[in-house]
Backbone of each chain as ProteinMPNN parsed JSONL, in Angstrom:
{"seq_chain_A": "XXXXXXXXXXXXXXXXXXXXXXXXXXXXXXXXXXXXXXXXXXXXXXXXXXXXXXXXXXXXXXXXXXXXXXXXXXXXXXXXXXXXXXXXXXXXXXXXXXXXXXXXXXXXXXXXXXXXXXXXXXXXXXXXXXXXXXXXXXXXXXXX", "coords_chain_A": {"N_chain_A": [[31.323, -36.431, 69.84], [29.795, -34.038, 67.509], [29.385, -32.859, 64.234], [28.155, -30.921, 62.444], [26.853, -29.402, 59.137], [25.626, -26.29, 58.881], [22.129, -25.624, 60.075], [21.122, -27.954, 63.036], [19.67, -31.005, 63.641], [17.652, -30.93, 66.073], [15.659, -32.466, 67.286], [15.972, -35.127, 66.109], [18.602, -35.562, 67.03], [18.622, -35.502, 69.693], [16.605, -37.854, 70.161], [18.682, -39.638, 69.368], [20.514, -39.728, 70.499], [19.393, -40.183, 73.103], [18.757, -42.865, 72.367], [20.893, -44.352, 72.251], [21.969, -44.826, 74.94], [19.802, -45.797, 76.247], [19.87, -48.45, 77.667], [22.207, -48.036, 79.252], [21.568, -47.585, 81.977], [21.606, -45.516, 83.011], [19.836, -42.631, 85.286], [19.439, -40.019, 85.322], [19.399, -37.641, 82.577], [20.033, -35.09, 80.718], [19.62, -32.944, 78.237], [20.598, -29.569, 76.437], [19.612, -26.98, 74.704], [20.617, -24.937, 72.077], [19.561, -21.96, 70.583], [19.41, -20.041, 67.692], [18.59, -16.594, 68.149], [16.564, -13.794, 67.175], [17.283, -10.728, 66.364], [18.508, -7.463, 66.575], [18.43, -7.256, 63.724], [19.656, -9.725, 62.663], [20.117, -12.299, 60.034], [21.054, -14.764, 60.026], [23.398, -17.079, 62.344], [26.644, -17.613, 62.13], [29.438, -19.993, 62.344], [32.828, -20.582, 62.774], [34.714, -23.304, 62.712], [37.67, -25.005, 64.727], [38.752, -27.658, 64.698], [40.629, -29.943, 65.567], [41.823, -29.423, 68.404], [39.15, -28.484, 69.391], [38.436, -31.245, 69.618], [39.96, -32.449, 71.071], [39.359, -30.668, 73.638], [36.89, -31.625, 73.988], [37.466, -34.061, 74.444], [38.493, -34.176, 77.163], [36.8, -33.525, 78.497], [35.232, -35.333, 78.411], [36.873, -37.577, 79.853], [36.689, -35.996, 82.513], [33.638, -36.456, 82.901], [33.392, -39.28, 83.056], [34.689, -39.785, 85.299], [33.28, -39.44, 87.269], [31.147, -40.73, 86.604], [29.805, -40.433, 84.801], [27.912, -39.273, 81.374], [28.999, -37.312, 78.28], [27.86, -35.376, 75.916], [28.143, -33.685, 72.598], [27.211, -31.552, 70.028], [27.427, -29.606, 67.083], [27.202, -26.519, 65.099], [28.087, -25.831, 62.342], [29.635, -23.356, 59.695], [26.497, -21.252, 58.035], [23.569, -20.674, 60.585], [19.926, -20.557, 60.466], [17.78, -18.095, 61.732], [16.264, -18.831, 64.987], [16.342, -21.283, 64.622], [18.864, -24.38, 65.487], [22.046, -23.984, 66.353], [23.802, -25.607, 68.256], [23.983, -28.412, 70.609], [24.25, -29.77, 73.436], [24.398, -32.494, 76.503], [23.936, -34.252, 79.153], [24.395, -37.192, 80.755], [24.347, -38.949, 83.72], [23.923, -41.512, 86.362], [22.544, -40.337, 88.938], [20.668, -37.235, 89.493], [22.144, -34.829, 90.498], [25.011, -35.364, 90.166], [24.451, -34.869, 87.306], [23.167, -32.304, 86.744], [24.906, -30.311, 87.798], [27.302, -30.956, 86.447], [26.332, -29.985, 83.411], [25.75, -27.168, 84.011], [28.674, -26.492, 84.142], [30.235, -28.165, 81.897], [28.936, -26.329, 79.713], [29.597, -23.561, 80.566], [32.333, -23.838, 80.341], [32.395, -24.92, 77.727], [31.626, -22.359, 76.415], [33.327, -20.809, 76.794], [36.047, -21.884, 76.334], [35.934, -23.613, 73.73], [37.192, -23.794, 70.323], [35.703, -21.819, 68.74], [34.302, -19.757, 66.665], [32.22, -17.178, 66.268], [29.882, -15.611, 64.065], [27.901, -12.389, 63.131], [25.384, -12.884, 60.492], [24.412, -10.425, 57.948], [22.724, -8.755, 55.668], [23.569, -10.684, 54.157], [26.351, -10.676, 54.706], [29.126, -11.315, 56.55], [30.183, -10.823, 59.877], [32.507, -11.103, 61.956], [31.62, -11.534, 65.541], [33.107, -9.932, 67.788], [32.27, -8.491, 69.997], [31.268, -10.576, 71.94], [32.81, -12.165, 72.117], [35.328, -14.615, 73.742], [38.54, -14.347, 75.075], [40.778, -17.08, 75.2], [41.472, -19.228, 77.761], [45.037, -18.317, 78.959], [45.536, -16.99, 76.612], [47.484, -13.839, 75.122], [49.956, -14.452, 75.134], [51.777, -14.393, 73.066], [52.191, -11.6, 72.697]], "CA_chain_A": [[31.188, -35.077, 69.337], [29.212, -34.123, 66.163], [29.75, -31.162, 63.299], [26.644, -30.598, 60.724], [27.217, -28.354, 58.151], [23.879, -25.815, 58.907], [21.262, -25.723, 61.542], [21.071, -29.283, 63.956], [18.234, -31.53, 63.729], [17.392, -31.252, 67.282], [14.821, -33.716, 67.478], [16.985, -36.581, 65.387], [19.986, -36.419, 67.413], [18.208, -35.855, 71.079], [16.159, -39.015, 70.177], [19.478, -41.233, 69.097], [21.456, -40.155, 71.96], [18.454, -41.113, 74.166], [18.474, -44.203, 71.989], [22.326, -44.529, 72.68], [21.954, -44.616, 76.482], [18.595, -46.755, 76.328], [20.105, -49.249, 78.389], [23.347, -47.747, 80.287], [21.387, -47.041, 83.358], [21.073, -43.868, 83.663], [18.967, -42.682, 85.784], [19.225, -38.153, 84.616], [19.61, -37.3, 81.081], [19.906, -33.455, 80.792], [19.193, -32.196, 77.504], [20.936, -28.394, 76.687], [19.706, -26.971, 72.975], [21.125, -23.492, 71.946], [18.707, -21.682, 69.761], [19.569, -18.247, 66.873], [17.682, -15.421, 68.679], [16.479, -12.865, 65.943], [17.813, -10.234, 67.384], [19.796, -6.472, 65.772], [18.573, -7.613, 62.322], [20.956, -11.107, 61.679], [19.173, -13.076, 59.515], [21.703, -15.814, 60.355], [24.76, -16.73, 62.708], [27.437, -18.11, 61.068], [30.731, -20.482, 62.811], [33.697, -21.694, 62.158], [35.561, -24.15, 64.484], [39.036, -25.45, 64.781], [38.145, -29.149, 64.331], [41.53, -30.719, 66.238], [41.988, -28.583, 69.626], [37.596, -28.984, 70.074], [38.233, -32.904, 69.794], [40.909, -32.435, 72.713], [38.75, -30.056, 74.771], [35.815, -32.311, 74.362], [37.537, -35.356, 75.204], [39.178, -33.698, 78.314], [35.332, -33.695, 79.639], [34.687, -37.123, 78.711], [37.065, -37.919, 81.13], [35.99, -35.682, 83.823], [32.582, -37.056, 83.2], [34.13, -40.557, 83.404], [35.08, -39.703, 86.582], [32.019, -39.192, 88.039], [30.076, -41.974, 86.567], [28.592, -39.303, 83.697], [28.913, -39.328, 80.489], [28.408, -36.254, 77.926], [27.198, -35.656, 74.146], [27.556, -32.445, 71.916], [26.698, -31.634, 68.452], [27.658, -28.409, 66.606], [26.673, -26.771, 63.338], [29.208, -25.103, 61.005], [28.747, -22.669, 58.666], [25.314, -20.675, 58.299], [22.194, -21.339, 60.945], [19.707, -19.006, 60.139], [17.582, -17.685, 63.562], [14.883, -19.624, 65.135], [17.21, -22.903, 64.824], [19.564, -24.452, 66.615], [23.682, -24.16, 66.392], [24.348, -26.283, 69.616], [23.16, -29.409, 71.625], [24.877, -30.846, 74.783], [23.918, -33.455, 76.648], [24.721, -35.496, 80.188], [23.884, -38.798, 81.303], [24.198, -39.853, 84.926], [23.326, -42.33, 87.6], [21.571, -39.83, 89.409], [20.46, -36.256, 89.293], [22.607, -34.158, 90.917], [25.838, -35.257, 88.607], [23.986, -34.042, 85.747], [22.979, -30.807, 86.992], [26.156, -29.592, 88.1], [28.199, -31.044, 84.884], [25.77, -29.667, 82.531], [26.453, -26.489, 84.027], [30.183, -26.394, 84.106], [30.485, -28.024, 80.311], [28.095, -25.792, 78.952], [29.934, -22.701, 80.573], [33.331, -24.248, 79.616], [31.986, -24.415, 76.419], [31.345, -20.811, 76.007], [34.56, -19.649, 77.243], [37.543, -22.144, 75.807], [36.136, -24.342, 72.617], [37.604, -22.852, 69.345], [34.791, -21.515, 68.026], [33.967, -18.205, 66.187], [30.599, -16.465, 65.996], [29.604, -14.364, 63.352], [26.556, -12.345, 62.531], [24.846, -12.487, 59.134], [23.472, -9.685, 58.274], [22.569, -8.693, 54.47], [24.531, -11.436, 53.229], [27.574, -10.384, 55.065], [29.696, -12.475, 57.834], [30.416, -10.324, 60.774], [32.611, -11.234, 63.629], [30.731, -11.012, 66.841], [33.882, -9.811, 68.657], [31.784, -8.089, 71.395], [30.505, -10.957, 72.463], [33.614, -13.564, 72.04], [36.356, -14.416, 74.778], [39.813, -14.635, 75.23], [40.549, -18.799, 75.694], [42.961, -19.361, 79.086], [46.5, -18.244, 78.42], [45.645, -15.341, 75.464], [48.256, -13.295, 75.404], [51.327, -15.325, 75.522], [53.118, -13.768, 72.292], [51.997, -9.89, 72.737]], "C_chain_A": [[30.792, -35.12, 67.874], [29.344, -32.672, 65.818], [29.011, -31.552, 62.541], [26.852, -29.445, 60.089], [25.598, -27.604, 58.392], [23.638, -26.086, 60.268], [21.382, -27.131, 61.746], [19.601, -29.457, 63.359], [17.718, -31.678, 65.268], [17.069, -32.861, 67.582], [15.605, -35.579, 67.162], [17.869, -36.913, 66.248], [19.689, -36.652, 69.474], [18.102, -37.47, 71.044], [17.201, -40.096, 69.892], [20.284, -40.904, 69.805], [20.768, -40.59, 73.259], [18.477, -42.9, 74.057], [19.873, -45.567, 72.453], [22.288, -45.422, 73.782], [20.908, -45.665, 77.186], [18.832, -47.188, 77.685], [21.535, -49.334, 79.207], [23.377, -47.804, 81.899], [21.485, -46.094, 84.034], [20.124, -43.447, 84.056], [17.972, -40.818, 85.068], [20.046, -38.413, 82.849], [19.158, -35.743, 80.778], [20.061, -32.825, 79.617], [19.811, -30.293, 77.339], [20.291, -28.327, 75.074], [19.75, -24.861, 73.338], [20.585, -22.949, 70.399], [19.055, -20.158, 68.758], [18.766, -17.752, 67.428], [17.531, -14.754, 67.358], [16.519, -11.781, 66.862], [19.251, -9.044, 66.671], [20.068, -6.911, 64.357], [19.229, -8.645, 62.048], [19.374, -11.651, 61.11], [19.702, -14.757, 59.518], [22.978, -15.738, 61.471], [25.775, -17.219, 61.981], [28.914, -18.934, 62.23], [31.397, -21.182, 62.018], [34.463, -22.472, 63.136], [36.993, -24.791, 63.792], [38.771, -27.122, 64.903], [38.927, -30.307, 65.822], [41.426, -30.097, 67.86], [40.16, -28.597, 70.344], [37.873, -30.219, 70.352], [38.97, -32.748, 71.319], [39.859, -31.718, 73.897], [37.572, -31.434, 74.936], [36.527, -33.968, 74.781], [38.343, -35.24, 76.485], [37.854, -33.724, 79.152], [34.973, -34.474, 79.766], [35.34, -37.581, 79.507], [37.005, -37.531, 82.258], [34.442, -36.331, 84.046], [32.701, -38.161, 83.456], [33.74, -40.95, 85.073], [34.286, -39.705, 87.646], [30.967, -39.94, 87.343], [29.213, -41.915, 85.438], [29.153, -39.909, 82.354], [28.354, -37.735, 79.725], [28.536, -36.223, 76.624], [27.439, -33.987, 74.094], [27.481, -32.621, 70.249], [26.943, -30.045, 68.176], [27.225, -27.626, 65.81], [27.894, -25.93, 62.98], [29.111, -24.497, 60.008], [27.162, -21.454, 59.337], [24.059, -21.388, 59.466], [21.454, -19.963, 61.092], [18.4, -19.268, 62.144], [16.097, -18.657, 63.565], [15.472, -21.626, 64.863], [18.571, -23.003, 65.423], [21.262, -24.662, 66.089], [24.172, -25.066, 67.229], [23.285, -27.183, 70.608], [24.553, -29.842, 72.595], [23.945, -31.766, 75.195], [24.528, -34.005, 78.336], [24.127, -36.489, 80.475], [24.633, -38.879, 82.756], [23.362, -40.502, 85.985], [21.924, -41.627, 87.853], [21.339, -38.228, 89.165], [21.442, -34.769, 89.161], [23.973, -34.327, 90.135], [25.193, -34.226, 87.63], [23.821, -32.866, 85.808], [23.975, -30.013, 87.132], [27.052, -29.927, 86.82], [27.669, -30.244, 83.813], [26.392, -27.663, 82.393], [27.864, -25.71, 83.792], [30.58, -26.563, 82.988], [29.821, -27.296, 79.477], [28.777, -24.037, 79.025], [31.448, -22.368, 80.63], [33.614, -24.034, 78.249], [32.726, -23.108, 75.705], [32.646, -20.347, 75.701], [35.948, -20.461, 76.34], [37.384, -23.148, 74.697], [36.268, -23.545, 71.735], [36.602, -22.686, 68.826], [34.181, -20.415, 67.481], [32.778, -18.177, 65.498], [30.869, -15.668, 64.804], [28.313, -13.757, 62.892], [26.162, -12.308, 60.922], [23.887, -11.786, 58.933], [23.814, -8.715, 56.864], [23.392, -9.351, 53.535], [26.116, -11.315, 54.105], [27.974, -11.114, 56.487], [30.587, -11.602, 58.816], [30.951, -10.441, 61.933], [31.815, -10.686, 64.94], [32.02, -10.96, 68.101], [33.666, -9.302, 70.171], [31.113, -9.271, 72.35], [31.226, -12.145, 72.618], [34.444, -13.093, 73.609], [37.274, -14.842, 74.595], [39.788, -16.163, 75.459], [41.594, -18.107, 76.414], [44.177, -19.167, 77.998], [46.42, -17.511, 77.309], [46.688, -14.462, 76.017], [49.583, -13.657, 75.353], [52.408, -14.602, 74.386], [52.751, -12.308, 72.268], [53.167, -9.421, 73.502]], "O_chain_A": [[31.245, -35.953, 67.088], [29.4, -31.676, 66.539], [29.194, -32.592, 61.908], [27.045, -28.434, 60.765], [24.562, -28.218, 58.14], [24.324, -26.505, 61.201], [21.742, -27.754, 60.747], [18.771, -28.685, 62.88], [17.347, -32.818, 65.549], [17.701, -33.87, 67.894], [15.664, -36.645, 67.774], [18.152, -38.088, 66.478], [20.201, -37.45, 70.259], [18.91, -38.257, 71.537], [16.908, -41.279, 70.061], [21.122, -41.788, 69.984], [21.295, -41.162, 74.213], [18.341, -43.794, 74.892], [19.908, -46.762, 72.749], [22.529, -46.624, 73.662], [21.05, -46.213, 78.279], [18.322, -46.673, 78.68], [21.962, -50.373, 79.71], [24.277, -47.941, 82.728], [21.469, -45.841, 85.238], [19.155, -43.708, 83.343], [16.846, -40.523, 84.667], [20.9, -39.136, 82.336], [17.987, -35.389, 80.642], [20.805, -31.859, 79.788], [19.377, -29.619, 78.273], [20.378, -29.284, 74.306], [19.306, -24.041, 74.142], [21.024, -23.359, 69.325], [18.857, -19.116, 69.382], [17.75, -18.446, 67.376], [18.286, -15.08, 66.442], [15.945, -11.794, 67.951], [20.399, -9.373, 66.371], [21.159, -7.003, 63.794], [19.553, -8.612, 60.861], [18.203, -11.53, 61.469], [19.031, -15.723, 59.154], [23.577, -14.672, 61.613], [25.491, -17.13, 60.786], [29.355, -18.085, 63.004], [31.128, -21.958, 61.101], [34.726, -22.111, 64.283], [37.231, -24.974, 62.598], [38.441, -27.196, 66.086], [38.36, -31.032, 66.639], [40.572, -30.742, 68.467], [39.948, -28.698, 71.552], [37.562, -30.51, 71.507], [38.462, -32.939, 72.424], [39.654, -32.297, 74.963], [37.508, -32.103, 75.967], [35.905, -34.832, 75.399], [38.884, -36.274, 76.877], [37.872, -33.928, 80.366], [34.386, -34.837, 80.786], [34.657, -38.247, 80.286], [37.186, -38.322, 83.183], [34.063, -36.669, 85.168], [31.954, -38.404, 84.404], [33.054, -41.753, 85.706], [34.622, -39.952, 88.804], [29.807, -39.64, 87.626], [28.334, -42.689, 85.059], [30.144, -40.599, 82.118], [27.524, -37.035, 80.304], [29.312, -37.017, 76.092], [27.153, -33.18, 74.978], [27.663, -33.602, 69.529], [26.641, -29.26, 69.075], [26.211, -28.244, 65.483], [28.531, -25.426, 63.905], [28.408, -25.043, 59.157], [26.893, -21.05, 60.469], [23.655, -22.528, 59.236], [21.831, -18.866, 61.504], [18.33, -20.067, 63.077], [15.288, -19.017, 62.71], [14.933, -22.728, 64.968], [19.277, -22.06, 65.78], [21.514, -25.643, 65.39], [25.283, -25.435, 66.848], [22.233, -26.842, 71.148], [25.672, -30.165, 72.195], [22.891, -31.974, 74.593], [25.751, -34.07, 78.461], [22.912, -36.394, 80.306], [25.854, -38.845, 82.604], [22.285, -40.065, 86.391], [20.798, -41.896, 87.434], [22.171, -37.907, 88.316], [21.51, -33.952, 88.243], [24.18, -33.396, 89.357], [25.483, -33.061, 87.356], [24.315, -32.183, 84.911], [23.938, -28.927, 86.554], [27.494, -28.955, 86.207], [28.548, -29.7, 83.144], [26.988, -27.054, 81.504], [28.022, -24.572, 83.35], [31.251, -25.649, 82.508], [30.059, -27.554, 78.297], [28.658, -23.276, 78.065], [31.918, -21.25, 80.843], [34.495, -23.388, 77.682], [33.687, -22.885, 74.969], [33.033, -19.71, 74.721], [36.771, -19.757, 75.755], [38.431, -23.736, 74.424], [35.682, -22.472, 71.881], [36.353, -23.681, 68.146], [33.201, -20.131, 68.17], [32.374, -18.826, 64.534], [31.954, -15.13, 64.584], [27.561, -14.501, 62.262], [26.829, -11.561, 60.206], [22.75, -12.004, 59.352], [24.843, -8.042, 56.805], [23.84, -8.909, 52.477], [26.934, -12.197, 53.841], [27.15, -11.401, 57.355], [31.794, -11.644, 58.575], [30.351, -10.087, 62.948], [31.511, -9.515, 65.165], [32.005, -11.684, 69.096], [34.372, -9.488, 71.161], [30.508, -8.966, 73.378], [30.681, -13.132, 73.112], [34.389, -12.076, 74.301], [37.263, -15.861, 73.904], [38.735, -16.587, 75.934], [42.286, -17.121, 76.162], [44.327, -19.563, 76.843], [47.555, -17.31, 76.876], [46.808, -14.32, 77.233], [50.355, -12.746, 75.653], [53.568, -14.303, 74.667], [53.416, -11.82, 71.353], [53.325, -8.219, 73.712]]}, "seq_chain_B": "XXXXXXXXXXXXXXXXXXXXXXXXXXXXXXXXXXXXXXXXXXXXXXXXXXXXXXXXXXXXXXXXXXXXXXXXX", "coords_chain_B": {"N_chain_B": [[61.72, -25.103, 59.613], [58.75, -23.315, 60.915], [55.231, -23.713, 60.599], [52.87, -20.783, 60.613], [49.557, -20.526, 61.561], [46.34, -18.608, 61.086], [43.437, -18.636, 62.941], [39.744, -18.455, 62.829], [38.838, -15.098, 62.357], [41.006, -13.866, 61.96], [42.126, -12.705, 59.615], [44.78, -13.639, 57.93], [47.295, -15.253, 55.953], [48.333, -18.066, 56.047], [51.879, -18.341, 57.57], [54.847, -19.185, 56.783], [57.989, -19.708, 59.077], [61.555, -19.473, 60.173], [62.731, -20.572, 63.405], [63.013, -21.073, 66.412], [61.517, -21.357, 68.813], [58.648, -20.304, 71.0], [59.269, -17.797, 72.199], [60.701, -16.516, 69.599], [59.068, -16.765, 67.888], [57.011, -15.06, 68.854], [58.562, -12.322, 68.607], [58.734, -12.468, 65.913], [56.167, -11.647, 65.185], [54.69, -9.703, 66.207], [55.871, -8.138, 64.765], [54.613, -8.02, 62.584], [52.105, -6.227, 60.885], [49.247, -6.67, 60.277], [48.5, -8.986, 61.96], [49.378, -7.679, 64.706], [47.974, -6.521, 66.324], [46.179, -8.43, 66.902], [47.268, -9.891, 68.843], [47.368, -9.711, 71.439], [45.174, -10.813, 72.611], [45.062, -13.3, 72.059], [45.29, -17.048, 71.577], [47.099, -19.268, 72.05], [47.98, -22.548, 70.323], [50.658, -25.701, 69.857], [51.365, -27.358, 67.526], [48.427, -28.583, 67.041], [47.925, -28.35, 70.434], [46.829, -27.046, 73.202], [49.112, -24.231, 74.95], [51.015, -22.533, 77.42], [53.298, -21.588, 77.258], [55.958, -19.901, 76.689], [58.633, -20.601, 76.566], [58.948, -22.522, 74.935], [60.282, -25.093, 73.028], [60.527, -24.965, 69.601], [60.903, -27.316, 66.908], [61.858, -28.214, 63.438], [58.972, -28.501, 60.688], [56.508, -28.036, 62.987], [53.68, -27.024, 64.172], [51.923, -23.989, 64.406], [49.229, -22.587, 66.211], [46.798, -19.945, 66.082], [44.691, -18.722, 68.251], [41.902, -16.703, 68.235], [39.292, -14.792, 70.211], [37.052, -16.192, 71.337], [33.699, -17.908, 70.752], [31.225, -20.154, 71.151], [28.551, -21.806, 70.361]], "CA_chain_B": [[60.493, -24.559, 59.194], [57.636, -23.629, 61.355], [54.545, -22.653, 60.044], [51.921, -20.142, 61.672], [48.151, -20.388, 60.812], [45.692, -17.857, 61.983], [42.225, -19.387, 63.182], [38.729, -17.972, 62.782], [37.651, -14.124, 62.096], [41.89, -13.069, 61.466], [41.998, -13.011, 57.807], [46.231, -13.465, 57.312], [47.0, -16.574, 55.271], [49.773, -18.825, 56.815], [53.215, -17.991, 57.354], [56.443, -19.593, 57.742], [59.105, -18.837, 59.178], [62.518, -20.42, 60.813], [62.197, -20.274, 65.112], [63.264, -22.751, 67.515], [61.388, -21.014, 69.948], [57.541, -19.658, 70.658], [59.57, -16.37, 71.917], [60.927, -16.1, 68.338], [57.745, -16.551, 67.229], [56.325, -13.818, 69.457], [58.98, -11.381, 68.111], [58.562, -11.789, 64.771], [54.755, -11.618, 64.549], [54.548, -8.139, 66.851], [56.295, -6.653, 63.541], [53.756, -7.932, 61.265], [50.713, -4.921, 61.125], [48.178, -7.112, 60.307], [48.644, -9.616, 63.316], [50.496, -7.806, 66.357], [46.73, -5.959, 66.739], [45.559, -9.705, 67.969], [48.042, -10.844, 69.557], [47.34, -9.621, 73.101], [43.722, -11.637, 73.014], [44.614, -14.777, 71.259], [45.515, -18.032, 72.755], [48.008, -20.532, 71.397], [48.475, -23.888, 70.274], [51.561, -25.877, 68.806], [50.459, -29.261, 66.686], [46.716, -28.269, 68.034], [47.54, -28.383, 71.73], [47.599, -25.544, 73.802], [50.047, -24.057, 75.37], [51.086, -21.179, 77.832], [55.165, -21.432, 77.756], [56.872, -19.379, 75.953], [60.133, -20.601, 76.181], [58.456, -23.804, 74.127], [61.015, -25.589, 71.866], [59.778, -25.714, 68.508], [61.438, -28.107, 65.791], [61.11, -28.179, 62.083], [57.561, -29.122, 60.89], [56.064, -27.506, 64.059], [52.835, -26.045, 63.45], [52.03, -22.996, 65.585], [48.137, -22.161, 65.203], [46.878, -18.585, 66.828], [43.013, -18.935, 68.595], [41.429, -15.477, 68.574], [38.42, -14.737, 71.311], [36.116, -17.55, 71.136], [31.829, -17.59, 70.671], [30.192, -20.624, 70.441], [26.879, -21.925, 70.86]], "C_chain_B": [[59.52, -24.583, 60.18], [56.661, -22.94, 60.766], [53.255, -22.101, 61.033], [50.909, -20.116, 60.687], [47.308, -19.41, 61.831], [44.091, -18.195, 62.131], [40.982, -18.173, 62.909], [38.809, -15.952, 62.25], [39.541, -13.048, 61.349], [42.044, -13.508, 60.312], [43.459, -12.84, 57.263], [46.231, -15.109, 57.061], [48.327, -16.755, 56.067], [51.137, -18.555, 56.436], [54.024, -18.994, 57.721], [57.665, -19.185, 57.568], [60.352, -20.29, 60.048], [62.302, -19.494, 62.198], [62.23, -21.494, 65.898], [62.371, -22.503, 69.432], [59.951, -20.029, 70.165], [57.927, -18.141, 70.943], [59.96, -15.748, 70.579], [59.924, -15.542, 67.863], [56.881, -15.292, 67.668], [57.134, -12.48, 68.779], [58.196, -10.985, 66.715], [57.104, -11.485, 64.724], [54.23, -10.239, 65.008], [55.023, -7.683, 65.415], [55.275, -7.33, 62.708], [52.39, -7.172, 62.085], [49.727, -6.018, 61.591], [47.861, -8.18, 61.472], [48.83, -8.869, 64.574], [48.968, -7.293, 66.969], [46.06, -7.125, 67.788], [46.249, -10.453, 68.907], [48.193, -10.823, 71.22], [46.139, -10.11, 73.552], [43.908, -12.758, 72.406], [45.639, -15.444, 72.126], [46.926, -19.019, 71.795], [48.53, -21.751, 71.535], [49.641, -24.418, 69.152], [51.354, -27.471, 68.616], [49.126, -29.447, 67.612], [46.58, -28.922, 69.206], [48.127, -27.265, 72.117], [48.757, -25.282, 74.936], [50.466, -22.385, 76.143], [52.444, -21.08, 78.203], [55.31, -21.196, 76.501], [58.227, -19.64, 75.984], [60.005, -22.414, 75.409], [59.215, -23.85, 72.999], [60.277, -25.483, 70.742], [61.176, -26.115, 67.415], [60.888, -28.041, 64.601], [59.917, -29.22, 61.553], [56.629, -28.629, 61.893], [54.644, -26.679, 63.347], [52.208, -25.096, 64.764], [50.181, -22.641, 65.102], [47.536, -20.724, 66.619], [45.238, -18.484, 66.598], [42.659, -17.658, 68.926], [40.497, -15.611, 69.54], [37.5, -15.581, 70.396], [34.075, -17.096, 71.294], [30.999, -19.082, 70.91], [29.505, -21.188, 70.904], [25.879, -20.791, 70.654]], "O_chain_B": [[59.202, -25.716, 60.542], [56.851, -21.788, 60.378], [52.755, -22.751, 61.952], [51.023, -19.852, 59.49], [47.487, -19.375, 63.049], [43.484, -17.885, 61.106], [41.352, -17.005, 62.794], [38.821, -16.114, 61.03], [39.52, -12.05, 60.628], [42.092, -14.708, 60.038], [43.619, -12.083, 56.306], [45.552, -15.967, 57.625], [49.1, -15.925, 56.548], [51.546, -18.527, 55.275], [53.956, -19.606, 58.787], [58.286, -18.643, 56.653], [60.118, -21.46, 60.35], [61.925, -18.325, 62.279], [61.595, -22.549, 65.921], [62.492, -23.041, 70.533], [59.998, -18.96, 69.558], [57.345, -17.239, 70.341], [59.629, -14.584, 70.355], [59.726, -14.381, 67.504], [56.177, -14.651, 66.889], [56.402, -11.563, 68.405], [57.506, -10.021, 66.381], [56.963, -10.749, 63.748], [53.415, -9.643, 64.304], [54.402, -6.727, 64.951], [55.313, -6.666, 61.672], [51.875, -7.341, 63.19], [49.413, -6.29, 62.749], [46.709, -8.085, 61.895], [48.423, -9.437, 65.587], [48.737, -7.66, 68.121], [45.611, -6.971, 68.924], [45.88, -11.411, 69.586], [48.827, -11.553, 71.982], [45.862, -9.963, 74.742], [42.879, -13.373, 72.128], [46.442, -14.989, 72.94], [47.202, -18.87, 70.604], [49.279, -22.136, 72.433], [49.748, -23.961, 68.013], [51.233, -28.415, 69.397], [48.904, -30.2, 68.56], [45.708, -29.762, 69.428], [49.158, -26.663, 71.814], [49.17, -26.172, 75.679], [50.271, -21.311, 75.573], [52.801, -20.584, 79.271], [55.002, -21.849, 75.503], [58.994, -18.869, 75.407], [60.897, -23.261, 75.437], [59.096, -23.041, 72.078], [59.161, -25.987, 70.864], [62.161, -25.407, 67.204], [59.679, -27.852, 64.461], [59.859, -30.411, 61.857], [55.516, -28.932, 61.464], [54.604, -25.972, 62.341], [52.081, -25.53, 65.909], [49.856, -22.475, 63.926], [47.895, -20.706, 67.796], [44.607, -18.296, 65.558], [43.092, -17.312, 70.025], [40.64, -16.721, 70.051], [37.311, -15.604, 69.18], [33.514, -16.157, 71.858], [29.793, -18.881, 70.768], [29.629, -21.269, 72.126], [24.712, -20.922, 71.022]]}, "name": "protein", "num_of_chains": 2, "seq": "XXXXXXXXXXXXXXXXXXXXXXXXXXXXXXXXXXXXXXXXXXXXXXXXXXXXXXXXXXXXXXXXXXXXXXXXXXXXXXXXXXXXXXXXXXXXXXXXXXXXXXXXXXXXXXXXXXXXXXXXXXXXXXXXXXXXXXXXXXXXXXXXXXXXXXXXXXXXXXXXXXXXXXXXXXXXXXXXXXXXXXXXXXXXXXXXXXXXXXXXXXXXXXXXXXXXXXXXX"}
């Protein structure tokens, strides 16, 4: 798991987790990149993440991917990415096809829903929760 | 001593308080304004793992941290 302060280098970190893998034997390598839309004026998004509780989620997939022969890559950004670049890369590696397709899915819409991570729009300088558009993680609610 | 931190977009600086118990913890934080508003969408972890028992021991040093609705990518 990787955190960049700013937009990702796509290109840099695709090519050295391809470079990674070279020779693992993998047969699929599934590629995810998550791009700023421009989109209701932002001129940026903006996150912040919980650093400890992501490491746990993301290494709770490395061993489901384990498990199935896979393995899986992400990369983050932190802070400002302004639109038209990228906040988010995943990644899977397996054997054969059909792994990858179905994991990619599932950690990507895992993701979404239970890594600590808060959106915000930027929009004239200003840092805007994007509460319409966040979710509850499993088990919200517990001290209300 | 446990102390409570509030994660991402809630803007209350860390509290502590004495609580041997995440129900404690649920009491007192319903009476604070500026929290009890989130507290029926946020998630919780204690020493950043989560957790959905409320009748969860906590000991002094304990750190309680409070995950609002999540975004990312």
């Amino acid at each position: 798991m990787e955190l960049y302060q700013g937009s990702l280098d796509v290109k840099a970190i695709f090519g050295r987790w391809l470079d990674e893998e070279s020779e693992s034997n993998y047969g699929a390598y599934i590629p995810f990149v998550g791009t700023i839309r421009a989109e209701d004026n932002i001129e940026a998004l903006s996150f912040d993440i919980y650093e400890p509780v992501l490491q746990t989620w993301f290494n709770s997939w490395v061993k489901k991917a384990e498990s199935k022969g896979a393995k899986v890559k992400m990369a983050h950004a932190i802070g400002d990415v302004p639109v038209h670049t990228s906040s988010y890369l995943s990644a899977v590696f397996s054997p054969k096809r059909r792994v990858a397709l179905e994991l990619i899915d599932e950690f990507v819409e895992d993701f979404k829903a239970n890594a600590p991570i808060w959106k915000y729009d930027v929009i004239d300088g200003n840092r805007i929760y994007a509460e319409d558009r966040s979710t509850p993680m499993e088990g919200s609610g517990l001290l209300s | 001593m446990i102390k409570i931190e509030f994660l991402g977009p809630i803007s209350v600086e860390p509290i502590e308080m004495e609580a041997t118990s995440l129900q404690e913890v649920a009491n007192r934080l319903q009476e604070i304004e500026a929290v009890s508003g989130w507290l029926d969408k946020c998630a919780v972890a204690v020493n950043d793992e989560m957790t959905n028992d409320l009748t969860k021991i906590l000991k002094s040093g304990d750190r309680v941290s409070i995950l609002p609705p999540v975004c990312g990518g």
